[in-house]
C-alpha positions as MATLAB code, in Angstrom:
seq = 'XXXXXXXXXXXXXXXXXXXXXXXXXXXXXXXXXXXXXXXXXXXXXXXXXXXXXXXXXXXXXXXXXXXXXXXXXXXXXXXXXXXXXXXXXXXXXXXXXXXXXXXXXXXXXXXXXXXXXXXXXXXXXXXXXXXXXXXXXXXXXXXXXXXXXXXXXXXXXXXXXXXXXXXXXXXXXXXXXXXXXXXXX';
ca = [
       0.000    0.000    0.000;
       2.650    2.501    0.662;
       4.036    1.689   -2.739;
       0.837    2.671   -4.491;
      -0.893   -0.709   -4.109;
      -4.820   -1.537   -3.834;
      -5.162   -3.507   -0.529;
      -8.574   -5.546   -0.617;
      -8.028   -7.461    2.854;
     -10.060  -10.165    3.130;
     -10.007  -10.577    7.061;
     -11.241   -6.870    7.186;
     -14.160   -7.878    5.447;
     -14.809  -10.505    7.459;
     -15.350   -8.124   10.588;
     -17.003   -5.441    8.388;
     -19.693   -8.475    7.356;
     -19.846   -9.270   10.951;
     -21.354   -5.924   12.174;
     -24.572   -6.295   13.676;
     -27.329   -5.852   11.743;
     -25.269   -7.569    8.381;
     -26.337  -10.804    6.774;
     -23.172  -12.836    8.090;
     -23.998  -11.429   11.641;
     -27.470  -12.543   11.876;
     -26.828  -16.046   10.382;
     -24.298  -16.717   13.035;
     -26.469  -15.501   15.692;
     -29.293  -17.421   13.999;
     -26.770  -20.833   14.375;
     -25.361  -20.262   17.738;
     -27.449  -18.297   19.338;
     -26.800  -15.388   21.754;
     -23.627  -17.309   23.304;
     -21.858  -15.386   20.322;
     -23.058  -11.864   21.115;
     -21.029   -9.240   23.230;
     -23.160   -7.821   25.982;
     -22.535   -4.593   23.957;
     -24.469   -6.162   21.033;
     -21.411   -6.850   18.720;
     -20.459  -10.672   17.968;
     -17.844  -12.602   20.747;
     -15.411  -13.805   18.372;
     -13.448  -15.239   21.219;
     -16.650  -17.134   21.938;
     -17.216  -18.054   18.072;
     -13.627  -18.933   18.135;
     -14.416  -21.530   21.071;
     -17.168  -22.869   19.161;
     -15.791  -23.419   15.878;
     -12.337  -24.723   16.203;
     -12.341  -27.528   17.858;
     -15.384  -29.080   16.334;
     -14.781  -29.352   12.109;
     -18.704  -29.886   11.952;
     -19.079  -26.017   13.587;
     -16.074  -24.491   11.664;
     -17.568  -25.874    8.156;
     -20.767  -23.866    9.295;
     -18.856  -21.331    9.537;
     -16.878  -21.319    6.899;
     -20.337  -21.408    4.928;
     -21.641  -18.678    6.307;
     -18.534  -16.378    5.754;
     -16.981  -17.872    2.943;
     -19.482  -17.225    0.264;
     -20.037  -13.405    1.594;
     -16.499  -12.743    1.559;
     -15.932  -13.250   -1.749;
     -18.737  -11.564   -3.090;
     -17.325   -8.814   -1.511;
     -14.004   -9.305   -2.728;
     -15.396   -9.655   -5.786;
     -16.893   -6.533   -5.911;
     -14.040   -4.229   -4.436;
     -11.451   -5.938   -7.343;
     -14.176   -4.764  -10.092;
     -14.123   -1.237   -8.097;
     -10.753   -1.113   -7.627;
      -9.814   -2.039  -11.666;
     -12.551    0.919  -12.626;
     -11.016    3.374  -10.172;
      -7.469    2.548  -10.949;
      -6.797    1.472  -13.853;
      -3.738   -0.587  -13.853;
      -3.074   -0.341  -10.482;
      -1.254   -3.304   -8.549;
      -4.510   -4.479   -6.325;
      -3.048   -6.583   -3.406;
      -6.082   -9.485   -2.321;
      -5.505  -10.470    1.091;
      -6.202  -13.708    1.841;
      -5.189  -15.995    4.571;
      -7.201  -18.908    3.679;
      -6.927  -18.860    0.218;
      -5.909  -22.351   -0.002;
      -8.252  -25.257    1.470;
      -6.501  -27.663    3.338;
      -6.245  -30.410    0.660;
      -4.227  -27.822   -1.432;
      -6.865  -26.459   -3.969;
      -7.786  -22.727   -4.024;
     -10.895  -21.612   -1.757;
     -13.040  -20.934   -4.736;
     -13.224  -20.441   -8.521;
     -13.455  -16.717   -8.622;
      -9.494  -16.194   -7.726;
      -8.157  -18.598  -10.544;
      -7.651  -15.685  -13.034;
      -5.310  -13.328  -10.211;
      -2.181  -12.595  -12.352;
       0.519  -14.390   -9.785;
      -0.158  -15.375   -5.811;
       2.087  -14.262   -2.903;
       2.457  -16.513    0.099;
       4.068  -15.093    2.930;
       5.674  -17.821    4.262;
       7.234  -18.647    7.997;
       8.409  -21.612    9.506;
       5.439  -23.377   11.262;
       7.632  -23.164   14.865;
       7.741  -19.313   14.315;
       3.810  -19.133   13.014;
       3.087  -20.823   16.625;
       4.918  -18.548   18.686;
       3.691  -15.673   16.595;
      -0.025  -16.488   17.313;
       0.420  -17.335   21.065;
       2.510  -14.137   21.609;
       0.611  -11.723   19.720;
      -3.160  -13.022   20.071;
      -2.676  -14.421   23.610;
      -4.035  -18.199   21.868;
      -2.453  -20.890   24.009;
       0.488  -22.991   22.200;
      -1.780  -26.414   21.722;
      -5.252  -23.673   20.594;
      -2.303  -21.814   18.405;
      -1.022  -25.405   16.542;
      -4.355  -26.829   16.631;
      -5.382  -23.488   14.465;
      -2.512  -24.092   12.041;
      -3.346  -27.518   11.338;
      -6.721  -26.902   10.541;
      -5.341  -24.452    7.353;
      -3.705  -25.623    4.326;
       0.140  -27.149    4.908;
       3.300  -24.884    4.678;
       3.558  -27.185    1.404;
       0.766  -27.085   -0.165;
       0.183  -22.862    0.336;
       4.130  -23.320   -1.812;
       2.721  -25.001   -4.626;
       0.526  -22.777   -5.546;
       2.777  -19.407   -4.643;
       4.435  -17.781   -7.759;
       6.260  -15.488   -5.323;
       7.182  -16.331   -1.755;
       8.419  -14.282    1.332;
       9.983  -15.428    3.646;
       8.655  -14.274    7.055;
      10.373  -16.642    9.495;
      12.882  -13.730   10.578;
      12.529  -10.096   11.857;
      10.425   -7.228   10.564;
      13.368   -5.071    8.536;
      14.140   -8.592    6.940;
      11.083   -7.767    4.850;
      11.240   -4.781    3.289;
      13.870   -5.868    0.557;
      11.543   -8.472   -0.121;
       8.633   -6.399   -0.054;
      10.100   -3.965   -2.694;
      11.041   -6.992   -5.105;
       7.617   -8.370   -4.995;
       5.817   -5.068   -5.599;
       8.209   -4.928   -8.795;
       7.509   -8.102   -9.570;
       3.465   -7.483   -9.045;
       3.956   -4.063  -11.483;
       5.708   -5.985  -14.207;
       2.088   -8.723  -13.849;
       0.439   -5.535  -15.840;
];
């Protein structure tokens, strides 16, 4: 973004569609009940969190709730974003765009011009989530192996960056993958 880029971040959508009063906010409430609402009104993600991943019955609810809404949105911001700016790198972020058995989450991201996986070593992913999101180290694996492998989120990256090591290792990389993402056209 601070190179000119269009960021359409897909996990800020996910808490924009999760607003009350939105589609994916009511059909959660609708599944689970009030257990997921804040006494302020706004959904308990912690609690949805509990609910979902540990149980792969609950998290493909989810999933089918969210998933389909997300990209529509996605959709829709990338058709935006190519009439506003012409030519413009637009950057899709997407944590889960990979299922776990390797194949992309859906159809509509098979034309993107090149994929990006950010990549760190699994050991550092796990410390990463218990420091920084306060998850316990078996909630913070458990997590990871629920997504696709370190391998198969590789095989489908045409550029990788490697974010096992600090923060200022990135920026080199950073720069070369914006290039590369201009030259995409």
């Amino acid at each position: 973004v601070e190179r000119g880029a269009i960021l359409i971040d897909a996990d800020q959508i996910v808490r924009d569609l999760q607003q009350p009063g939105e589609p994916v906010f009511d059909a959660m409430v609708k599944r689970w009940g009030q257990a997921v609402v804040s006494a302020d009104g706004t959904l308990d993600r912690a609690a949805v969190a509990e609910m979902v991943f540990n149980d792969a019955d609950e998290l493909a609810a989810l999933n089918a709730i969210v998933h389909p809404a997300v990209g529509e949105e996605m959709v829709k911001r990338r058709a935006e974003a190519a009439e506003e700016s012409p030519g413009a790198v637009v950057v899709l972020d997407i944590p889960l765009l990979v299922r776990p058995d390797g194949e992309p989450i859906a159809d509509r991201y098979r034309d993107l011009a090149g994929i990006v996986v950010v990549d760190a070593d699994p050991e550092v992913a796990v410390q990463r989530l218990v420091a920084g999101r306060g998850l316990s180290e078996e909630d913070a694996r458990a997590r990871i192996a629920r997504q696709a492998d370190r391998e198969a989120r590789l095989a489908v990256a045409d550029f990788v960056i490697d974010n096992t090591g600090p923060a200022e290792g990135l920026e080199p990389q950073i720069d070369a993958c914006y290039r590369w993402a201009a030259s995409l056209g």
